[in-house]
C-alpha positions as CSV (number, residue, x, y, z in Angstrom):
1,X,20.9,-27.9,9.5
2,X,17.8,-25.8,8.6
3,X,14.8,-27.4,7.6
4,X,13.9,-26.7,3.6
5,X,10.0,-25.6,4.6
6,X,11.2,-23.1,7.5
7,X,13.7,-21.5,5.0
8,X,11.0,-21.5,2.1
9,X,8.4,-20.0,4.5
10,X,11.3,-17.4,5.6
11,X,11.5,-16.1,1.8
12,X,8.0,-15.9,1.3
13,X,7.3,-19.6,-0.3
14,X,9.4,-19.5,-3.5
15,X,12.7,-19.3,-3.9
16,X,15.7,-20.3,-6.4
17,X,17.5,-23.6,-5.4
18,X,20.9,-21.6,-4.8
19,X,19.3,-19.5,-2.6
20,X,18.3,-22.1,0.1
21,X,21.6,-24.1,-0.6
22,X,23.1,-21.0,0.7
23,X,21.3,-21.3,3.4
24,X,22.5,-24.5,4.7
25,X,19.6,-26.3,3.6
26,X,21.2,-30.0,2.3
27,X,20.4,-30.9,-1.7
28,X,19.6,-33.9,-0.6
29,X,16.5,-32.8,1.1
30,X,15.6,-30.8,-1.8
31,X,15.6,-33.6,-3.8
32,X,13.4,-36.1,-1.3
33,X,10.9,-33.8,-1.0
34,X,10.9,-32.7,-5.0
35,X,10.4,-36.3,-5.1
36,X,7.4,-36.9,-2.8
37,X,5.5,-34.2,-4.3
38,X,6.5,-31.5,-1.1
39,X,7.1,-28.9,-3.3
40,X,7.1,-27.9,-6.7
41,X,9.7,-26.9,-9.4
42,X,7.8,-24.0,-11.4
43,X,11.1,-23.4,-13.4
44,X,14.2,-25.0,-13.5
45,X,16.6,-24.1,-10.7
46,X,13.5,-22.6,-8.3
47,X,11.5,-24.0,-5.7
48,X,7.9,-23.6,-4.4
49,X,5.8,-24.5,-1.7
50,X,2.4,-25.5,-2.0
51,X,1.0,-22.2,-0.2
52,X,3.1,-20.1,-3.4
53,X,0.6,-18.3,-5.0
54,X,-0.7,-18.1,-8.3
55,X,1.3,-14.1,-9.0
56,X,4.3,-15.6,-7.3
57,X,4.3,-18.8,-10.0
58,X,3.6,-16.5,-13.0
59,X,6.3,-14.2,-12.0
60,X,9.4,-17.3,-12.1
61,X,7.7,-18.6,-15.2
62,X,8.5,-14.9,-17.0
63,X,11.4,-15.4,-15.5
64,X,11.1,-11.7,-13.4
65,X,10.0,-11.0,-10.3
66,X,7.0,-9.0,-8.8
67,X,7.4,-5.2,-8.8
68,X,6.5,-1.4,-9.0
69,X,2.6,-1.1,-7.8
70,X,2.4,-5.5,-7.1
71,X,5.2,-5.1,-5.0
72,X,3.9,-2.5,-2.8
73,X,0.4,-4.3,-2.4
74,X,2.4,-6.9,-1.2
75,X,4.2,-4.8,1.6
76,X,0.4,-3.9,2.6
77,X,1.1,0.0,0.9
78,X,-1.5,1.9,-0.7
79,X,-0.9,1.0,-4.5
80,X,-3.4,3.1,-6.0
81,X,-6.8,1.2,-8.5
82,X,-4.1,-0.4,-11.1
83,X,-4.9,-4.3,-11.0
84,X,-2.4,-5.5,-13.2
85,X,0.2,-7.8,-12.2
86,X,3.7,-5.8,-12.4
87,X,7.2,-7.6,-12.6
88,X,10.3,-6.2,-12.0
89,X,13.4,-7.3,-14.7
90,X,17.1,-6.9,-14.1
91,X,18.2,-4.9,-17.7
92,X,20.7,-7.9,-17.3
93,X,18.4,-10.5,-17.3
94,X,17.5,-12.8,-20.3
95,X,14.6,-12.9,-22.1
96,X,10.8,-12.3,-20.1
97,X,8.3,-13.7,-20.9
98,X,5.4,-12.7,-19.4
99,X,2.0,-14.9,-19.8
100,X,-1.4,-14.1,-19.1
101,X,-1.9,-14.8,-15.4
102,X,-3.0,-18.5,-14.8
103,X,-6.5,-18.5,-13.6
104,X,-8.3,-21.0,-11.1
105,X,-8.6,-21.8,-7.5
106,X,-5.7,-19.6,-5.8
107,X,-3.5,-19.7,-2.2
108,X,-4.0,-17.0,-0.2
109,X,-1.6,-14.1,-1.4
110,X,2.0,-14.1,-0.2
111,X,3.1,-11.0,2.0
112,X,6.7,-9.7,1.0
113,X,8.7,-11.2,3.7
114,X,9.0,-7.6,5.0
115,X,5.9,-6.5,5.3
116,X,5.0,-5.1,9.0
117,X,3.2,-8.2,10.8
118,X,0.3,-5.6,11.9
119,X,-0.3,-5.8,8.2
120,X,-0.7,-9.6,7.7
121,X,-4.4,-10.8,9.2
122,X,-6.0,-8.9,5.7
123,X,-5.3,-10.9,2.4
124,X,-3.4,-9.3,-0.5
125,X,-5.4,-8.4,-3.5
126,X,-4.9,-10.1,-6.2
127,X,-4.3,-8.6,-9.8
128,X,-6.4,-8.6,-12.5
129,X,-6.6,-11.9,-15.4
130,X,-4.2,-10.3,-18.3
131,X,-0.9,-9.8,-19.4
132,X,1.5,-8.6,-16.6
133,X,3.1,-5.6,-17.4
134,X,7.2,-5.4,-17.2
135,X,9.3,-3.1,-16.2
136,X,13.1,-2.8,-16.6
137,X,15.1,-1.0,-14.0
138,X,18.5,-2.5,-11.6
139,X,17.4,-3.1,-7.8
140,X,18.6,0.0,-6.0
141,X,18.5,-2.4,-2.5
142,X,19.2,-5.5,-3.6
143,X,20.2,-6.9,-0.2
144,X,16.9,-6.2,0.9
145,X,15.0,-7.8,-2.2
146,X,13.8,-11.5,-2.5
147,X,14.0,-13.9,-5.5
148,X,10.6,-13.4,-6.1
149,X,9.8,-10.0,-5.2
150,X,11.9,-6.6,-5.4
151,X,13.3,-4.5,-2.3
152,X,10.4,-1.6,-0.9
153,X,13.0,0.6,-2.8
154,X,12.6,-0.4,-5.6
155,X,9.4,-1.0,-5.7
156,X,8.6,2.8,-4.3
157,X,11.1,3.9,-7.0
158,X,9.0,2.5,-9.8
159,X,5.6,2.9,-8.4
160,X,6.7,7.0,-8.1
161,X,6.8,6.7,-12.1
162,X,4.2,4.3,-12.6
163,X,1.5,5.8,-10.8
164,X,-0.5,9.4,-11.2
165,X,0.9,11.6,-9.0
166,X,-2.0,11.4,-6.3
167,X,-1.7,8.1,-6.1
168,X,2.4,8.5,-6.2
169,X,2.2,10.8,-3.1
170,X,-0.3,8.6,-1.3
171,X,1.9,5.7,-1.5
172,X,4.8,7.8,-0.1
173,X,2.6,8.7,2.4
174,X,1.5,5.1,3.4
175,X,5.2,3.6,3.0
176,X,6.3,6.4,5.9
177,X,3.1,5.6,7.8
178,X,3.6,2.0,7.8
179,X,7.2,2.3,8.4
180,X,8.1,0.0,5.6
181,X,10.8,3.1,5.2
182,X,12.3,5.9,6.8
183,X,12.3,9.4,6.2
184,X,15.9,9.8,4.6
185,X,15.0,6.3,2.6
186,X,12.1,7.8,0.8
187,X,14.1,10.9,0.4
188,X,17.1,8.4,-0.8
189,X,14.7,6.8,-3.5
190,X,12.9,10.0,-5.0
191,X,16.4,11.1,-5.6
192,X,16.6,8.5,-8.3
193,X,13.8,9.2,-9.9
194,X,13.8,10.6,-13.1
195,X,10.5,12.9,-12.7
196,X,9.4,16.7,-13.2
197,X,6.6,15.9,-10.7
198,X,6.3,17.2,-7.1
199,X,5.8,14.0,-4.7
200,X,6.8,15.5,-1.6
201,X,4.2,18.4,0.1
202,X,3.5,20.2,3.6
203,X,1.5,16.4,4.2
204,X,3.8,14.0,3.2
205,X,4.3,11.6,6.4
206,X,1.5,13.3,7.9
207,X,-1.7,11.0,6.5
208,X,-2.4,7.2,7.5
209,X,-3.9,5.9,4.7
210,X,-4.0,6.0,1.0
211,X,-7.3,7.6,0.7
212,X,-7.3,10.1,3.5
213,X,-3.9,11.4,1.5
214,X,-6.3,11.5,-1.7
215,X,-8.9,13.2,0.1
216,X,-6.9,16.0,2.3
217,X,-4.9,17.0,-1.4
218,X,-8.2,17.2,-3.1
219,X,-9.8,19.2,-0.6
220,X,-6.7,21.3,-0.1
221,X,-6.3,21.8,-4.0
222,X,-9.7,23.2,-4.0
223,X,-8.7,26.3,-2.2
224,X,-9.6,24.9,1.3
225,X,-7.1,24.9,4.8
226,X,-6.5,21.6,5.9
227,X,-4.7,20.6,9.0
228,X,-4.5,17.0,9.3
229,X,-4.5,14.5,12.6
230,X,-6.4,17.0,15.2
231,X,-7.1,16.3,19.1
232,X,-10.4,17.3,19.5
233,X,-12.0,18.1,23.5
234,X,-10.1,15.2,25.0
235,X,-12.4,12.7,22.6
236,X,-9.7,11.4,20.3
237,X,-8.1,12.4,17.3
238,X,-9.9,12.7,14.0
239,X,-8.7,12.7,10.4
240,X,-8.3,16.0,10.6
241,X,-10.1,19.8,10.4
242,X,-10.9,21.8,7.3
243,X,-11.0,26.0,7.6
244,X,-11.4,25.2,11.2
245,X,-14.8,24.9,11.3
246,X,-15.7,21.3,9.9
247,X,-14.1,17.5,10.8
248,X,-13.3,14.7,9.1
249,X,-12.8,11.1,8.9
250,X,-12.0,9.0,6.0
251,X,-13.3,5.4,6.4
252,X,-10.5,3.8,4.5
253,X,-10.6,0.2,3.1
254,X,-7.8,-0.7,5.2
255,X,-8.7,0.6,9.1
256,X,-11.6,1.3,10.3
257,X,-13.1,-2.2,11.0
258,X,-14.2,-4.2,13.6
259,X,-17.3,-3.4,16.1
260,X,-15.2,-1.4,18.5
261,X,-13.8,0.7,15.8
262,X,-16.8,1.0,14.6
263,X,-18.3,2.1,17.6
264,X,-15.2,4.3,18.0
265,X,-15.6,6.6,15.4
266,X,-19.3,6.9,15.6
267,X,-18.8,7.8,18.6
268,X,-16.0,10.7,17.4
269,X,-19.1,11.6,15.1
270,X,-21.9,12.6,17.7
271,X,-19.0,14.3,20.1
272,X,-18.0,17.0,16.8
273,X,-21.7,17.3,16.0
274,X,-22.7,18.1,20.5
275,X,-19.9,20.3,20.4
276,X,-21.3,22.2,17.1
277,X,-18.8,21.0,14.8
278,X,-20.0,19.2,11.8
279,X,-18.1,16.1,10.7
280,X,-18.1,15.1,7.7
281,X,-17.0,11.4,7.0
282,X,-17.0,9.5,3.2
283,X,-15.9,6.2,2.5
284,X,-12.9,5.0,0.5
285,X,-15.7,4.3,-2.3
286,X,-17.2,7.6,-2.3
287,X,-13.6,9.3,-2.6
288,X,-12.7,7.2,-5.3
289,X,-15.6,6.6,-7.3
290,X,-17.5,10.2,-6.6
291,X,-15.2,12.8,-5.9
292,X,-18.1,14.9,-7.2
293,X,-20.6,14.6,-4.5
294,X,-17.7,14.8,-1.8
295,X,-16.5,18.0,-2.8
296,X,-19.8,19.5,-2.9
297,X,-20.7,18.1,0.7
298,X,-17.4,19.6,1.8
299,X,-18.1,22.5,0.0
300,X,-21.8,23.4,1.6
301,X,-20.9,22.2,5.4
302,X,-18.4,24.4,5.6
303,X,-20.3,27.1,4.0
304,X,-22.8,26.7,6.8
305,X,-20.7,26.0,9.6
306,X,-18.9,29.6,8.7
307,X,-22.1,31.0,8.4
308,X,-23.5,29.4,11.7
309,X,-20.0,30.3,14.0
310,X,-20.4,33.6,12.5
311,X,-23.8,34.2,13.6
312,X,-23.4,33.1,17.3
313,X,-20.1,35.3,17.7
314,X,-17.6,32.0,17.4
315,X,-14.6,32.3,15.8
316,X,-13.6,30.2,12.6
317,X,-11.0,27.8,14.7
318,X,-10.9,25.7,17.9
319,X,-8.2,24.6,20.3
């Protein structure tokens, strides 16, 4: 017979009664260990365990589940800077009602039980105190959705309506890159949406994180050639190599940590620079917060490098 907790911790700590009964798990157990205090009843007919968190609990309470931009946090997916809870309701469903989120001491944040593992050692980010916002749309995968949570389908699906189209592309990009879908899913999903805008480009599938995508579109919307991912003199890859004469590496939030990554890409840094090519490297913060100053650091190292390459006789691109 399986055990209530491994079939709680299976579906991500919360889960509707019905759903573990199908399950195998025995009512009987349910009931001893509603009855000791085990786990918690945070609205009739559900179950949570005490390492639910507080987005998960808000979400049953609404009666909903989490969605759109939330749900792709949760699947470790670039989600763009909106910090507002977002649920997910069935146009079926009764009524929602969605409360401020409780505040106070808080569990780490649940994963969506499909997350990749790689993803898992870094906590999820928790929303913003406020009113979650709703959104109304049927599951497109339901099989692959939780009571709590909605399918990576769906939650792409809304998140490609939801978000500004940078930040729609990047989390396209960061879905394929972290495998959470394939190719012909994403392709599947944008189908259904209901948009004028253009989400898929020459780089979609080609970027690894959420800000490199926002930086390599940027750049390239400036008027500037961008080939991303480049092998560079047998030293590693870098983020990739604008009008062939300058490098680049993003230091996203999400990589680029740890003393021997660290040391890593420093060490990609002085190999560019002895081999004459300048590198240029901004952080998540300076890409988000002061596009400005990037763009015009971009803008003068590649002025220079030209300039320089030119002057010694070297031509604009490497092998």
């Amino acid at each position: 017979m399986p055990g209530l907790f491994d079939e709680l911790s299976r579906l991500g700590h919360v889960a509707r009664a019905s759903t573990l009964i199908a399950r195998g798990v025995d009512r009987r157990q349910i009931s001893r260990a509603v009855a000791r205090g085990a786990v918690t009843r945070p609205r009739r007919g559900w179950l949570a365990a005490p390492s639910a968190d507080r987005e998960q609990l808000a979400a049953v309470a609404a009666g909903a589940a989490i969605g759109c931009v939330s749900a792709l946090r949760r699947l470790g997916v670039w989600a763009g800077e909106d910090d507002v809870l977002h649920l997910h309701a069935s146009p079926s469903a009764g009524h929602v009602h969605p409360g401020a989120r409780p505040d106070g001491p808080d569990a780490a944040g649940v994963w969506h039980p499909l997350a990749p593992h790689r993803r898992r050692p870094t906590g999820v980010r928790s929303a913003l105190q406020g009113v979650p916002r709703v959104h109304w749309a049927a599951d497109p995968a339901p099989e692959r959705a939780f009571d709590w949570i909605v399918s990576p389908e769906a939650a792409l699906a809304r998140a490609a309506r939801c978000l500004p189209a940078e930040h729609a592309r990047a989390a396209i990009d960061s879905v394929l890159h972290e495998r959470v879908l394939t190719r012909l899913g994403v392709e599947a999903v944008l189908d259904g949406v209901a948009t004028t805008r253009v989400l898929v480009d020459e780089f979609t599938g080609r970027l690894e994180s959420g800000v490199e995508s926002l930086f390599v579109r940027r750049i390239a919307d400036a008027g500037f050639s961008v080939v991303p991912q480049v092998r560079f003199a047998g030293f590693g890859r870098f983020d990739g190599l604008i009008d062939g004469v300058v490098l680049f590496e993003v230091d996203g939030r999400e990589h680029h940590s740890g003393p021997e990554q660290f040391h890593r890409d420093r060490d990609r840094t002085l190999v560019g620079h002895a081999f004459g090519v300048p590198v240029v490297r901004p952080s998540a913060r300076h890409v988000l917060e002061d596009w400005p100053t990037v763009i015009a650091a971009v803008t003068r190292a590649v002025a220079d490098a030209t300039t320089l390459r030119a002057a010694r006789g070297l031509p604009p691109a490497f092998g």
